[in-house]
C-alpha positions in Angstrom: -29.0 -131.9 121.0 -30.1 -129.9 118.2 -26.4 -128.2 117.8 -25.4 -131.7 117.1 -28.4 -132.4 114.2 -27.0 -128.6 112.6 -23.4 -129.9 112.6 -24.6 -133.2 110.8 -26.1 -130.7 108.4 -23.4 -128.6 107.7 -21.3 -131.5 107.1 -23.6 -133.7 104.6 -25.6 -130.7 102.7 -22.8 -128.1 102.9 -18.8 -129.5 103.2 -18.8 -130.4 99.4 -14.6 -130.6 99.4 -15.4 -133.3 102.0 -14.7 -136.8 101.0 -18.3 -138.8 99.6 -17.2 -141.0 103.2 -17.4 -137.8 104.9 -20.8 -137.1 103.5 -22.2 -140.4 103.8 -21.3 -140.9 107.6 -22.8 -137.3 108.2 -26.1 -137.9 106.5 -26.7 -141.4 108.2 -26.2 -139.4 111.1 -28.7 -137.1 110.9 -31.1 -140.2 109.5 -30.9 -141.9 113.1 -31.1 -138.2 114.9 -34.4 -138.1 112.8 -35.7 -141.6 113.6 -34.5 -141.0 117.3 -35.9 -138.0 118.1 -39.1 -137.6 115.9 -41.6 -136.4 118.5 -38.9 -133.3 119.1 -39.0 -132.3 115.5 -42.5 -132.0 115.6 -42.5 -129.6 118.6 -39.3 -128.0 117.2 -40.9 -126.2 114.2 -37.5 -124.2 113.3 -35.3 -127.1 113.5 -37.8 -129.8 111.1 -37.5 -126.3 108.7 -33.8 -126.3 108.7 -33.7 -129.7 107.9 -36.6 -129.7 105.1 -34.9 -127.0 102.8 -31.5 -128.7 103.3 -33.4 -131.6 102.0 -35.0 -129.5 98.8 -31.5 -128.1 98.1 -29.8 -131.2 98.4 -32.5 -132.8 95.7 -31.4 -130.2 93.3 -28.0 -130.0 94.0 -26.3 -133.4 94.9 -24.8 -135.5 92.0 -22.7 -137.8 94.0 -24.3 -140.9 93.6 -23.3 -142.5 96.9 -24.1 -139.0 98.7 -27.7 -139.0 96.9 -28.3 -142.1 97.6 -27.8 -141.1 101.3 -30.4 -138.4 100.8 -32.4 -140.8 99.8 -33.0 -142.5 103.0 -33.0 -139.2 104.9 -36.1 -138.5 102.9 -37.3 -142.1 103.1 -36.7 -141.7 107.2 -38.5 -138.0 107.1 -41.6 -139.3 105.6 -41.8 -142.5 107.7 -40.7 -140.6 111.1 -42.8 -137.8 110.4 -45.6 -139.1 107.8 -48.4 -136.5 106.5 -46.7 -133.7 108.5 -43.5 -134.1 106.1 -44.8 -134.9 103.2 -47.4 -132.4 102.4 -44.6 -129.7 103.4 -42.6 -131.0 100.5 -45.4 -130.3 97.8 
């Protein structure tokens, strides 16, 4: 299912013309892929990196309060799902 987690992708971190509902839907999306399927983005190495400079971008780049806010808990899930492993690869 990873062509599914790089079409959430696309959609929240890259269709910026998309309505924030758009967005939003996309990236709560891609937090439930995340919670779901955990133990595969460990093993999957290129995947979790796709996802982890999305995530930096996105920090720097998203204004949209709603769509941040979405980012938000798609970091919040990272760091839970994933603990040490994700957050030391953020510093």
């Amino acid at each position: 299912m990873p062509d599914f987690s790089l079409y959430v992708i696309m959609v929240f971190f890259r269709c910026e013309n998309e309505a924030s509902a758009v967005r939003q839907v996309a990236g709560l999306m891609l937090k439930d892929y995340i919670k779901l399927n955990s133990q595969m983005l460990v093993a999957n190495a290129e995947l979790l990196g796709i996802i982890r400079s999305q995530v930096v971008s996105g920090l720097q780049l998203i204004l949209d309060g709603p769509v941040r806010r979405t980012l938000g808990s798609i970091v919040t899930q990272l760091v839970s799902s994933l603990g040490d492993l994700y957050a030391s690869e953020m510093c």
